[in-house]
ROLUM-867586 format. One line per 3 residues: number of its first residue (from 1); their letters; for each residue x, y, z of N, C-alpha, C, O, CB. Coordinates in Angstrom, 2 decimals, padded with zeros to 5 digits. Glycine has a CB too. Example, Ala and Ser with C-alpha at 12.3 -4.5 7.8 and 13.67 -1.06 7.14 Angstrom:
1) as) 013.19/-005.69/007.80/012.30/-004.50/007.80/013.20/-003.30/007.80/014.24/-003.32/008.46/011.31/-004.47/009.05 ~ 012.85/-002.25/007.08/013.67/-001.06/007.14/012.90/000.03/007.87/013.41/001.14/008.04/014.08/-000.60/005.72 $
REM end
This chain:
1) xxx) 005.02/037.03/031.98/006.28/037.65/031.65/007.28/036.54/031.39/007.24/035.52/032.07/006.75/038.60/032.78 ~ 008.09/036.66/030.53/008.92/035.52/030.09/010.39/036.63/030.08/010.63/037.68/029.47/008.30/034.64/028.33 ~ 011.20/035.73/031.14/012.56/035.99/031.50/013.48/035.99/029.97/013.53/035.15/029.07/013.05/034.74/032.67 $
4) xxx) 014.27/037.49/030.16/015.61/037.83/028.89/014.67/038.42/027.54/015.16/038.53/026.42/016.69/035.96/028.24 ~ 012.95/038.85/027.92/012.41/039.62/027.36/012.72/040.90/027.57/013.70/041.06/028.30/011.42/039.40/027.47 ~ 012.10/042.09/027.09/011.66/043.41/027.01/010.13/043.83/027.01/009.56/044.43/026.09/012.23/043.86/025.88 $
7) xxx) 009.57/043.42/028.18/007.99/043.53/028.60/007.58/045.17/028.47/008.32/046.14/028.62/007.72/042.92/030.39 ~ 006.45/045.15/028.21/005.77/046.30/028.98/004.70/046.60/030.20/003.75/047.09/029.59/005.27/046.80/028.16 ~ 004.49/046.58/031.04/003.70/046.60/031.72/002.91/047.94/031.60/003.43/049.03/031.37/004.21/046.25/032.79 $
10) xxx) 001.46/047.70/031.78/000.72/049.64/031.95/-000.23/048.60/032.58/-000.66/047.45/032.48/000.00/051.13/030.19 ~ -000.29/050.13/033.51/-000.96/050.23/034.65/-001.99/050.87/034.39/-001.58/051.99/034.06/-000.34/050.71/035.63 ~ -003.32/050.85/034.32/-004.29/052.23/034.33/-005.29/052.76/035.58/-005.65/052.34/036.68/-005.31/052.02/033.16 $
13) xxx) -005.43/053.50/035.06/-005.65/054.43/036.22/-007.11/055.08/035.98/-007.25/055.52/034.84/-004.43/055.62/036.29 ~ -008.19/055.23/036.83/-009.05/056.40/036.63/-009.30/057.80/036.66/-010.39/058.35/036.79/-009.58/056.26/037.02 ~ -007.85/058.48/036.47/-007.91/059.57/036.43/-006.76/060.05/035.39/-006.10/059.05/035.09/-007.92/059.99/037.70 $
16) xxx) -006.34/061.02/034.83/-005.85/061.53/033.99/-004.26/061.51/034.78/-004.17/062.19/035.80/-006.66/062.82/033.56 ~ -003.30/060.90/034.40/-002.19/060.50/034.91/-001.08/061.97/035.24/-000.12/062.13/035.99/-001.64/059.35/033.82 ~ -001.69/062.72/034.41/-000.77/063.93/034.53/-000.23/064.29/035.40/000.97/064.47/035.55/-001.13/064.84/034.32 $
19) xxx) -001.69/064.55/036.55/-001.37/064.68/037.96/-000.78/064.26/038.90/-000.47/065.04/039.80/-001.92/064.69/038.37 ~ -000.52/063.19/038.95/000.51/062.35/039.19/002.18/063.23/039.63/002.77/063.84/038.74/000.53/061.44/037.73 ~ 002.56/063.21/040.54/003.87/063.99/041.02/004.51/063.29/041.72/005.54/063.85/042.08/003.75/065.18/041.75 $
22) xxx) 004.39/062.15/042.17/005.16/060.75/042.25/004.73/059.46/042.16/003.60/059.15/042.55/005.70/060.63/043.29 ~ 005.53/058.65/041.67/005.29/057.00/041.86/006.32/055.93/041.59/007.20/056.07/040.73/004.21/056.57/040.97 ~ 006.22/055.06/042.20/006.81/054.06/042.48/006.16/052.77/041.95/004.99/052.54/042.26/006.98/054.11/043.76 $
25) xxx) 006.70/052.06/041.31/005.61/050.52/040.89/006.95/049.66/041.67/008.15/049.95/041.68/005.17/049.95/038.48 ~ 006.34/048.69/042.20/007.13/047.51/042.90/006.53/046.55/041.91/005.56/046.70/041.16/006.83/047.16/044.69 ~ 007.68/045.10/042.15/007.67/044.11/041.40/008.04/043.32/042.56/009.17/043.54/043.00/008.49/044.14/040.13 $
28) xxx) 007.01/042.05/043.43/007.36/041.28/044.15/007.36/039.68/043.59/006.62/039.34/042.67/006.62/041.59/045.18 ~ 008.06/038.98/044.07/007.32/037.57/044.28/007.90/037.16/045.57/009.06/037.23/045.98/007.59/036.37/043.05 ~ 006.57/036.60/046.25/006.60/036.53/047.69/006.95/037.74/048.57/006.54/038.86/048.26/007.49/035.56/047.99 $
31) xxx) 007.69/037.54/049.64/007.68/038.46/050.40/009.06/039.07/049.82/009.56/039.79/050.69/007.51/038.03/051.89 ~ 009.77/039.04/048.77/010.77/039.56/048.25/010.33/040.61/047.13/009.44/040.36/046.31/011.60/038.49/047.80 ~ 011.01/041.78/047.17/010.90/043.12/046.63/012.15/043.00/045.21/013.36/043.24/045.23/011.31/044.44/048.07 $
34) xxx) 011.43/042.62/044.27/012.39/042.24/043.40/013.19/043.48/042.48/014.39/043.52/042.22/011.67/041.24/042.53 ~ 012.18/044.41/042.08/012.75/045.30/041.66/011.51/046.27/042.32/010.43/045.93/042.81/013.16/045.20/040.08 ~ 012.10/047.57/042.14/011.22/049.01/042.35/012.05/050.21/041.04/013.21/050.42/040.70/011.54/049.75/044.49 $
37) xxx) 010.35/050.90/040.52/010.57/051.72/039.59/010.05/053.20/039.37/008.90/053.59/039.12/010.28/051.07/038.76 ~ 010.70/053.60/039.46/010.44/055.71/039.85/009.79/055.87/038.57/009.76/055.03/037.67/012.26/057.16/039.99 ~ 009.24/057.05/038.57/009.03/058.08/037.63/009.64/058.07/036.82/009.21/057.42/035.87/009.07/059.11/037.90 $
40) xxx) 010.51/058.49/036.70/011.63/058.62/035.33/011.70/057.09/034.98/012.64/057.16/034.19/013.47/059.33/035.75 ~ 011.42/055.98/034.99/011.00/054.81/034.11/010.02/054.72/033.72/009.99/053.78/032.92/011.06/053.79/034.47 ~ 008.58/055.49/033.88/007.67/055.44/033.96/007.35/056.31/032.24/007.87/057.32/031.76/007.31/055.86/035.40 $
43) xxx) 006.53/055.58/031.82/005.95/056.85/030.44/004.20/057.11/031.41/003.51/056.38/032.12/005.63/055.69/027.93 ~ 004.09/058.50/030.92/002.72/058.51/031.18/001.63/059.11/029.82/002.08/060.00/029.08/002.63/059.45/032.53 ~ 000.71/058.75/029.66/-000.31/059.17/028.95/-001.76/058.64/029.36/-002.03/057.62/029.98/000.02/058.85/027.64 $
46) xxx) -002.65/059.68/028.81/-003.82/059.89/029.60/-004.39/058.91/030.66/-004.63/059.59/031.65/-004.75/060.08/028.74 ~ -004.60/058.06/030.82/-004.93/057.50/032.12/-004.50/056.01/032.24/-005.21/055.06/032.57/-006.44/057.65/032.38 ~ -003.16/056.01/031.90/-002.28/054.70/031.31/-000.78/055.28/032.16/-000.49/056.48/032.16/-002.14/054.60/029.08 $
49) xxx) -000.08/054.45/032.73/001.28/054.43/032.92/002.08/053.15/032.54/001.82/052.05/033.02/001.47/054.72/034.25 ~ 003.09/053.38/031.64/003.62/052.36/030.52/005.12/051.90/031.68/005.30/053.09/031.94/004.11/053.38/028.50 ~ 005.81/051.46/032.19/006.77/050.37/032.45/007.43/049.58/031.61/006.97/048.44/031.59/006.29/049.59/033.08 $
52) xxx) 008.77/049.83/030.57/009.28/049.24/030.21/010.37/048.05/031.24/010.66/048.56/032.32/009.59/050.08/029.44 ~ 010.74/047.14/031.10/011.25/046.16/031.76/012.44/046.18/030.41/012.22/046.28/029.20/010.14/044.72/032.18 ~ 014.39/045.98/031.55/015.08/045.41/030.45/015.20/043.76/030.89/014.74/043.14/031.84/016.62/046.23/030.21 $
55) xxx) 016.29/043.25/029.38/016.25/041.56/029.23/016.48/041.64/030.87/015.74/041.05/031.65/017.71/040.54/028.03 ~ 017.79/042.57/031.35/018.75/041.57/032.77/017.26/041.87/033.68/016.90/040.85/034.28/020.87/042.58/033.77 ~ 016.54/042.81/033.86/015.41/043.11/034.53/014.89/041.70/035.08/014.74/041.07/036.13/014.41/043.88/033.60 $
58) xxx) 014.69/041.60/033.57/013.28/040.18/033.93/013.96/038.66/034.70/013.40/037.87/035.46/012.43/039.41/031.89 ~ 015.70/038.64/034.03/016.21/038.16/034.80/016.31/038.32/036.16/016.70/037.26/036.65/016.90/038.17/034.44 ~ 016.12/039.19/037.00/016.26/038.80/038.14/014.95/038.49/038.98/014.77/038.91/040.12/017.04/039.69/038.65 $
61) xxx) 013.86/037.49/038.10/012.92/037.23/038.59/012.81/035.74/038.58/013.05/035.15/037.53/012.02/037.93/038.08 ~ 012.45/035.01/039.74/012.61/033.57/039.38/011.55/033.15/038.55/010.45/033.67/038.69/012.66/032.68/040.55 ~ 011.83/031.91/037.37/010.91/031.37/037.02/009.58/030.66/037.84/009.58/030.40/039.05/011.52/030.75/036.42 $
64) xxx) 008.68/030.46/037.09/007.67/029.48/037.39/007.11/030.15/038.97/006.26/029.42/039.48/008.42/027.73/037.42 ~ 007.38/031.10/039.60/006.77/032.33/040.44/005.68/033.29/039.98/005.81/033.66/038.81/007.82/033.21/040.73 ~ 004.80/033.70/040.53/004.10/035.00/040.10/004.66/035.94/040.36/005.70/035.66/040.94/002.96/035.28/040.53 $
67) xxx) 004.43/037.69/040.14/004.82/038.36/040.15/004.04/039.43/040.53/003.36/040.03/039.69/005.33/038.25/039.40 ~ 004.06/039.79/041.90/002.84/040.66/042.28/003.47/042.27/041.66/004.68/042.46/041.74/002.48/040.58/044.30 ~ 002.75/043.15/041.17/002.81/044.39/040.73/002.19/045.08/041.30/001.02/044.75/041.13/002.59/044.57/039.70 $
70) xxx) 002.30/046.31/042.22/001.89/047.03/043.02/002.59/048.77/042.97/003.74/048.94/043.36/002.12/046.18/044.21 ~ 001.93/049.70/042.57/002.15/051.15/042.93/001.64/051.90/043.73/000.44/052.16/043.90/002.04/051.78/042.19 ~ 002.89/052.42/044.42/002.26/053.77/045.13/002.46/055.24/044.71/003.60/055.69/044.81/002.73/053.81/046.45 $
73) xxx) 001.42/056.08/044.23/001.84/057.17/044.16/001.23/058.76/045.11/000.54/058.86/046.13/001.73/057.14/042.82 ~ 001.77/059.63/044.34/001.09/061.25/044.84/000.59/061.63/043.66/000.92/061.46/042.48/002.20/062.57/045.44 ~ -000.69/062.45/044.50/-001.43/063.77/043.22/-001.38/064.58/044.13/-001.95/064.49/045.21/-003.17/063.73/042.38 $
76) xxx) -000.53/065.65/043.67/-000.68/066.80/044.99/-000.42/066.13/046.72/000.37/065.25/047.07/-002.57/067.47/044.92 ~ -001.05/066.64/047.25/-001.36/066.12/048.63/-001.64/064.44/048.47/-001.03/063.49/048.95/-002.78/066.98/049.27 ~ -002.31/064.47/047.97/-003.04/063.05/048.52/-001.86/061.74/047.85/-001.05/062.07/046.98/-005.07/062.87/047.65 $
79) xxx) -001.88/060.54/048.28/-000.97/059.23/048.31/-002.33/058.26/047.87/-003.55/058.18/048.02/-000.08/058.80/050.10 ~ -001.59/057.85/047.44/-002.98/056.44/046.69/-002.07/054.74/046.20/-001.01/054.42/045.65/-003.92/057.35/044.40 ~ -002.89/054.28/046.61/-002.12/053.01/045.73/-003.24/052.17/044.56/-004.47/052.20/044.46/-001.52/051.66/047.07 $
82) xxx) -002.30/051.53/043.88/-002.99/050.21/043.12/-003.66/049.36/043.55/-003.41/049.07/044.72/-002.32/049.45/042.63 ~ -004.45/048.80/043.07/-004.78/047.07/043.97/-003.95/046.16/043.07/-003.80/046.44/041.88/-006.79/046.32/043.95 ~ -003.48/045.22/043.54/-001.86/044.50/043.20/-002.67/043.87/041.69/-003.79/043.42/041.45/-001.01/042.84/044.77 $
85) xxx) -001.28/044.16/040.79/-001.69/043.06/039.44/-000.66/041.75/039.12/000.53/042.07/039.03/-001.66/044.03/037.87 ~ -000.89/040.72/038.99/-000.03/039.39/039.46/000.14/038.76/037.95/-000.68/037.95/037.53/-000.99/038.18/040.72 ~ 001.01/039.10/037.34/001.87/037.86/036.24/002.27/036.79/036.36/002.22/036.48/037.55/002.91/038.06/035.81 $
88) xxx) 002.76/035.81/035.59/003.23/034.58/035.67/004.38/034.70/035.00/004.34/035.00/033.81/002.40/033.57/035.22 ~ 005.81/034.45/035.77/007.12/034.29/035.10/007.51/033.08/034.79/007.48/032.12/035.56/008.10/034.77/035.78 ~ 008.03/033.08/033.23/008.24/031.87/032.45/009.64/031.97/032.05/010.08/033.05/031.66/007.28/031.72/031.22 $
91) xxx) 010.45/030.81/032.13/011.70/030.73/031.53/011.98/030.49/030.28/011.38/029.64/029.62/012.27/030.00/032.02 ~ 012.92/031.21/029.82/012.73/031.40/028.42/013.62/029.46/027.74/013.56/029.01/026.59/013.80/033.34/027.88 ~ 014.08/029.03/028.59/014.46/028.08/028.22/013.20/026.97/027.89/013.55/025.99/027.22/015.40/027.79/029.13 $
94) xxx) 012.32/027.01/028.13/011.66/025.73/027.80/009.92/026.65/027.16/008.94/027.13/027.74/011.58/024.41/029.62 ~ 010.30/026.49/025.90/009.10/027.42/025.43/007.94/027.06/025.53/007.07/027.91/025.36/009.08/027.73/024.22 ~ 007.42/025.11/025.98/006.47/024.45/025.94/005.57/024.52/027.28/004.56/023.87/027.57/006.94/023.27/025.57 $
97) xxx) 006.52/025.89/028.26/005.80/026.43/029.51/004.91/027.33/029.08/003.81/027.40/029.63/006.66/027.08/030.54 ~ 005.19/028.03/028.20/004.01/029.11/027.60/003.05/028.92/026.90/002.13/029.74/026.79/004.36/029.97/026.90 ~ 003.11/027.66/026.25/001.26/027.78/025.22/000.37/027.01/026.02/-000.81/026.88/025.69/001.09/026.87/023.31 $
REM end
């Protein structure tokens, strides 16, 4: 992820996302909870959940950190989570961090 972008993140899933009646995706690095994102940020289609990120978003992630990605949601009754997915945040100032 490269900071003062417009990322997407998707998440997929093995089951048909429909069902789905809550969730939450967290955005950590380290033991800090950098951002958290509901439902209503969330797009869903068939067994994909899409996460748009804005520019100030990505800003408030430090450079040259990973970025652990982790959801919890509901289907009905039952609660489930992700197993964590980990990015690399790049500053947009020095472009010769990314190739």
């Amino acid at each position: 992820m490269i900071r003062g972008t417009t990322p997407t993140i998707i998440l997929k899933f093995p089951f048909e996302v429909a069902s789905i009646t809550q969730i939450r995706v967290y955005f950590m690095q380290g033991n800090d909870t950098v951002l958290v994102k509901e439902e209503s940020d969330c797009v869903f289609d068939d067994d994909t959940v899409s996460i748009t990120l804005t520019e100030a978003e990505t800003f408030s992630f430090s450079p040259k950190k990973r970025c652990e990605i982790k959801c919890r949601f509901a289907t009905g009754g039952v609660v489930g989570g992700t197993i964590s997915k980990f990015v690399d945040v790049y500053d947009t100032g020095d472009p010769e961090e990314i190739l």
